[in-house]
C-alpha positions in Angstrom: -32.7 -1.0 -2.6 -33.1 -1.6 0.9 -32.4 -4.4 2.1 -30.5 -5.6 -0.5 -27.4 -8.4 -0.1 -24.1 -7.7 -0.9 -22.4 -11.2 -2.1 -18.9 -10.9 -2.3 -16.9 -14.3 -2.6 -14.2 -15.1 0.2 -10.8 -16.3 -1.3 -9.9 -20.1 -0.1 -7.0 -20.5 2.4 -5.1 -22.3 -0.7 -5.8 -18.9 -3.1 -4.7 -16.5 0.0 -1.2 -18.0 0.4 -0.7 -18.3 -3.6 -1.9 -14.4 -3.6 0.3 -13.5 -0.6 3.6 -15.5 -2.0 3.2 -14.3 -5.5 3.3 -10.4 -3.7 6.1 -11.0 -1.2 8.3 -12.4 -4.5 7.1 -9.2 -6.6 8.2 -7.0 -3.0 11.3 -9.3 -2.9 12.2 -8.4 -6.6 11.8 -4.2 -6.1 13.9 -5.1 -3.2 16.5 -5.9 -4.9 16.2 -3.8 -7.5 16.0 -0.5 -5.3 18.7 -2.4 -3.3 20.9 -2.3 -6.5 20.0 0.7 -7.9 21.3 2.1 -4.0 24.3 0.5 -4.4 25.3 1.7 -8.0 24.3 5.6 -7.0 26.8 5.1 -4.3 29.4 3.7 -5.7 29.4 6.1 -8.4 28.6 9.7 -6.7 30.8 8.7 -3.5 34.7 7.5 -3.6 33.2 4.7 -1.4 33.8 0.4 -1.9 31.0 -1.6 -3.1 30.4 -3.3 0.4 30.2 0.1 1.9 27.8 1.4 -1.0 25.6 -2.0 0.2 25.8 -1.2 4.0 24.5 2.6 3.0 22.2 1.3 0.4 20.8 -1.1 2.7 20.5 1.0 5.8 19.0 3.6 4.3 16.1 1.5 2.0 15.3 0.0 5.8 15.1 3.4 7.3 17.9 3.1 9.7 19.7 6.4 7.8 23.3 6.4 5.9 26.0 5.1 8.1 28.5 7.4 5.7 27.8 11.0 5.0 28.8 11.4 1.9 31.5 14.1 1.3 30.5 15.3 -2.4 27.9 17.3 -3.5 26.5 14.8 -6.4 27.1 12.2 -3.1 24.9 14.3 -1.0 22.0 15.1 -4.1 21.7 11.3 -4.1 21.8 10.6 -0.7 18.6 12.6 -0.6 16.5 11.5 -3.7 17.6 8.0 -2.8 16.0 8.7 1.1 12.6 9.8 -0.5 12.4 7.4 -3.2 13.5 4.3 -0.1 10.4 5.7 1.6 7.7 5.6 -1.2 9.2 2.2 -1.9 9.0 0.9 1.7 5.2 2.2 1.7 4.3 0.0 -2.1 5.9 -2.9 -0.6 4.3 -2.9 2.1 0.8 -2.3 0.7 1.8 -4.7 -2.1 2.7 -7.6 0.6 -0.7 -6.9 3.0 -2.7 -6.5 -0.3 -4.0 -10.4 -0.2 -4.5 -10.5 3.4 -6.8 -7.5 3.3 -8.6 -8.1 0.8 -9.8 -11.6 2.6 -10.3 -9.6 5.6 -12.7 -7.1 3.6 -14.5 -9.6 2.0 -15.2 -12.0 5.3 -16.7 -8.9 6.5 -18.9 -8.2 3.3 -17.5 -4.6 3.2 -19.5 -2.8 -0.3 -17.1 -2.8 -3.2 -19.5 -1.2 -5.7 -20.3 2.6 -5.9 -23.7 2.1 -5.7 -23.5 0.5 -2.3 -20.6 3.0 -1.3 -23.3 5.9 -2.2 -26.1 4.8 -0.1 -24.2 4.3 2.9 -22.9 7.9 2.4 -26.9 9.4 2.2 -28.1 6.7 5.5 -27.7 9.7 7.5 -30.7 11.9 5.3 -34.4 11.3 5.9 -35.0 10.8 2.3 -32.0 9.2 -0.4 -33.8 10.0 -3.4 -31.3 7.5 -5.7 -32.6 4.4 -3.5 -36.3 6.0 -3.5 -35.9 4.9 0.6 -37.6 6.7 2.9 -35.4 6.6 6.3 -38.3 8.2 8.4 -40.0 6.4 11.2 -43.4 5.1 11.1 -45.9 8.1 12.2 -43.3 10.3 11.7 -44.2 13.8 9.6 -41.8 14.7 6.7 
């Protein structure tokens, strides 16, 4: 196994921007989604307008935090799960966006993507990896 070539195929400049625009209009679309689902749980568990559900909606799916504090209990219990769930979805959009650009990156620098490759450059650090049937020890050297 030594010595073996990894040969992983770098996408085209042309198939990076089709990859990277086809993500940003999937992020765009749970955007909007979230962005509506925000607005609706406002609306509905506060006594608050539908432009002020947006401005609390928005602000808090962008991290800024809720301009309003709600004044209800069922406006509160939203406010919360509506927090954790902007945060998970901030974190998938923004791994779904950088998805395309990283995986160019990774595959410019021939990074493994197999398990076999993953596992022997876990065992590089032994004198013997018995799955590649290497030995790692210097010439002259006693075992």
């Amino acid at each position: 196994m030594q010595g073996k070539i990894i040969k992983v195929r770098v996408p085209s400049k042309t198939a990076l921007w089709n990859r990277l625009w086809k993500n940003v209009a999937w992020a765009g679309l749970i955007l909007f989604v979230s962005l509506g689902i925000g607005m609706v749980g406002y609306h509905m568990s506060c006594p608050i307008s539908w432009v002020q559900a947006f401005l609390n909606a928005s602000m808090i799916l962008t991290g800024m935090g809720p301009v309003d504090n709600p004044s209800t209990d069922g406006g509160k219990i939203f406010s919360g799960l509506y927090a954790i769930y902007s945060g998970i979805i901030f974190l998938g959009m923004s791994a779904i966006v950088l998805a395309p650009a990283m995986h160019r990156i990774m595959a410019g620098l021939h990074v493994p993507i197999d398990d076999e490759d993953n596992e022997q450059a876990r065992n590089t650090d032994r004198k013997y990896n018995p799955k590649a049937g290497v030995s790692h020890r210097k010439p002259g050297e006693k075992p």
